[in-house]
N, C-alpha and C positions, 0 to 999 in steps of 0.2 A: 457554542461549540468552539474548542480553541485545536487548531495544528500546531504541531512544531514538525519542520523538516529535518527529519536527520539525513537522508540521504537522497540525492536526486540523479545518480549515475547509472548508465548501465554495465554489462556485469565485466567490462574490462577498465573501465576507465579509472586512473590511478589518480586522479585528481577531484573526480567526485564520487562520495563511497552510493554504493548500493541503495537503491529507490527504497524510504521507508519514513512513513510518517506517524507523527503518536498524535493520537487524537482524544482529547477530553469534551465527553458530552454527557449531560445530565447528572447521574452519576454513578459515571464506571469511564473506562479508560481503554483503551485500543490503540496495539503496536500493527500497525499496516505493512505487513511483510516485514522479515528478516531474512537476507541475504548474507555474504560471507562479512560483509564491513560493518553489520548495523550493528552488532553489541559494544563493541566502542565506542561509539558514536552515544548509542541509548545509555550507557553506564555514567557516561560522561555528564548527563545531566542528573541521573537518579542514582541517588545512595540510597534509598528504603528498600528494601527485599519486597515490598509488597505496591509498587509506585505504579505499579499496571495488573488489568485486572483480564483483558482478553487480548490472542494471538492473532490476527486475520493472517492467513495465509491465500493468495489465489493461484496458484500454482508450486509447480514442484523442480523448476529452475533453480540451480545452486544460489543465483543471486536474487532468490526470492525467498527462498530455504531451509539452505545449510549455515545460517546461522543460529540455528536454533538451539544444538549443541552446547555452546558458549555460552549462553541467554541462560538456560537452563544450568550450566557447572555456574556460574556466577550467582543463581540467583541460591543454589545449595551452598556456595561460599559466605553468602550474607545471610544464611538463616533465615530464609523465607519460608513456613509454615501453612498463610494463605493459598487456597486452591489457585490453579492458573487455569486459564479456559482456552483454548484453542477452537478457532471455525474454519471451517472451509470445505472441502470437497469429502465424499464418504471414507475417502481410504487416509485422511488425514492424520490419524492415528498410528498407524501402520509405519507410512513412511517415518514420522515424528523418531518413535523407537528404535527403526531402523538406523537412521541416522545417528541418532542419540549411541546405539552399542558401537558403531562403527568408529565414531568421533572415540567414545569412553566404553571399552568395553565392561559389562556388571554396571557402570556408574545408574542403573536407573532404579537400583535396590536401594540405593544411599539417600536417595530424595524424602526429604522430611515433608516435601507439600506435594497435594495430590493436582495431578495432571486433568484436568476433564476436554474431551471432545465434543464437540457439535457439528452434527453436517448441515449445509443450509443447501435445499435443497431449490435448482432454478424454477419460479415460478409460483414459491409460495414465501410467505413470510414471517421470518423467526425473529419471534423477541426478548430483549437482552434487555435487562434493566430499563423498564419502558422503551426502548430505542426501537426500531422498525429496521428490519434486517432484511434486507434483498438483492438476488445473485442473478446473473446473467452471463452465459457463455460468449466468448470473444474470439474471435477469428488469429487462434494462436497456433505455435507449432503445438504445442504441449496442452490440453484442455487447460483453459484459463476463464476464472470468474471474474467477472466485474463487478463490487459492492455498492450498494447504495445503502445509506447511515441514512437514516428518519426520526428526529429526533422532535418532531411536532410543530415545529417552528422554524427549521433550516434542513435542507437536504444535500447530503454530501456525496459526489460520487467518484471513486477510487478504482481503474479501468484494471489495476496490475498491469500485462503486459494484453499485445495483439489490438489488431483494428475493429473499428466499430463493427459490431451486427444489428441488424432491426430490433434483437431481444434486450443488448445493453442500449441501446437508443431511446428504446423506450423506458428503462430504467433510470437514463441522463434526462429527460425531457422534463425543461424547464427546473433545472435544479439550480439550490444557489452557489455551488462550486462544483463544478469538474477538475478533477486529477487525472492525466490521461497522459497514456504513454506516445510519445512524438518521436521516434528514430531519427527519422531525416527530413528534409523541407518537404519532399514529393514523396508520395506512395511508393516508389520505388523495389520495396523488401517487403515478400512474402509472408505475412504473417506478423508486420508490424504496422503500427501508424506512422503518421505524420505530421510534421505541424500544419502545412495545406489543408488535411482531413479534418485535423481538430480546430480548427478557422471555422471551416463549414460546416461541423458539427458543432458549434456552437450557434452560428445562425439559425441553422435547421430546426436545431432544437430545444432554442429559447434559455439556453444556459448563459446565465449571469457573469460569471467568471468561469477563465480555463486557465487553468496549472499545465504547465509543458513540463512534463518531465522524461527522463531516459534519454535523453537524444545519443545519438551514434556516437561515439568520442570523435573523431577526426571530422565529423560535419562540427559539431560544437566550437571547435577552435578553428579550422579553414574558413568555415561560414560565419564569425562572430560578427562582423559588421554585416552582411546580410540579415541575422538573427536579430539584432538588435533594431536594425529599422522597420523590420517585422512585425516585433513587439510593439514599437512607439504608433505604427501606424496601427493598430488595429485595440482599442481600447477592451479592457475584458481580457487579454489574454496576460498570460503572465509567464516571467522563466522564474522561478525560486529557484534560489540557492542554500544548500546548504545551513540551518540556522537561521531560516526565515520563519516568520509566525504568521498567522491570519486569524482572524476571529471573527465565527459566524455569529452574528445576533448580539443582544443586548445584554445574553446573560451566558456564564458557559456551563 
């Protein structure tokens, strides 16, 4: 299983674009959220019209996405023909279209590749090109899934936004990466995590490594040397930036 981060900011920060990770396992491919910043970013590495093959989306956050609009005119600009698959919550569709007339109005009659949706429903599990697909609700403003990627030999898990709950806890348990949204050092904010929390949910829960991502912008940069000693002390935790890779296992 390979990542590449294209994006590790949350939805103001002008220095790090929007949380969104492309993951390749087994074989097929996955853009983990697009937000207002990730087609840039994701263009940036892929010139093929057909370089990704499913959407995750876990909520309906601008900076989680309304980028989809742009993903989608780019990929009609490059002559993409391959279906595109989009997952996420039942009304995923809906909003998708919405967005899409809003952004371009009519543009969704001009699309030479068909659109497919999949709802993944908490608590049971959908599979995607052998892969294991599993959702869990997260203590968000906005209903927010948290994915776990099962690919038979490495377990990935990718929170979107909001703090843990005993449903995604048990989805993290004992997995060999966590991707997990951290706002600020302490619990502080309603309906976010923390790097404290995801410390502890890493013990708790026998997770391998943990990805910090989102953090608050103005904790990011007032707190960097806090952050940073943070990091050094506590092995297993990680801050990616930007262009960072990781590679689960022997083969991807």
């Amino acid at each position: 299983m390979r990542l590449l981060f294209l994006g590790v900011g949350e939805a103001c920060d002008s220095r790090h674009g929007n949380c969104s990770i492309l993951v390749h396992a087994k074989n097929t491919s996955f853009l983990l959220d697009c937000g207002f910043s990730v087609p840039h970013r994701f263009f940036y590495y892929c010139d093929d019209p057909d370089c990704i093959d499913n959407v995750w989306i876990s909520h309906f956050h601008g900076d989680h996405f309304l980028g989809l609009p742009l993903l989608l005119l780019r990929f009609w600009e490059m002559g993409r023909t391959r279906p595109l698959q989009f997952i996420g919550q039942e009304n995923l569709k809906e909003k998708t279209l919405a967005a899409l007339e809003l952004a371009y109005p009519g543009f969704v009659d001009k699309l030479r590749f068909p659109m497919q949706f999949l709802t993944i429903t908490p608590g049971k599990t959908l599979t995607v090109k052998g892969l294991h697909l599993r959702a869990a609700i997260s203590g968000h403003s906005q209903q927010n899934y948290g994915l776990l990627i099962d690919d038979g030999d490495n377990r990935l898990y990718y929170s979107g936004d909001g703090r843990a709950t005993e449903a995604t806890r048990k989805l993290m348990h004992g997995c060999d990466l966590a991707l997990h949204e951290a706002f600020t050092l302490r619990d502080s904010i309603p309906g976010h995590g923390s790097m404290a929390s995801c410390l502890q949910l890493m013990d708790e829960e026998n997770i391998k490594q943990l990805a910090l991502l989102h953090l608050e912008r103005t904790t990011r940069y007032r707190e960097e040397e806090t952050i940073k000693k943070f990091i050094a002390d506590h092995p297993g935790l990680l801050l990616p930036k930007e262009d960072d890779r990781i590679v689960l296992g022997d083969t991807a």
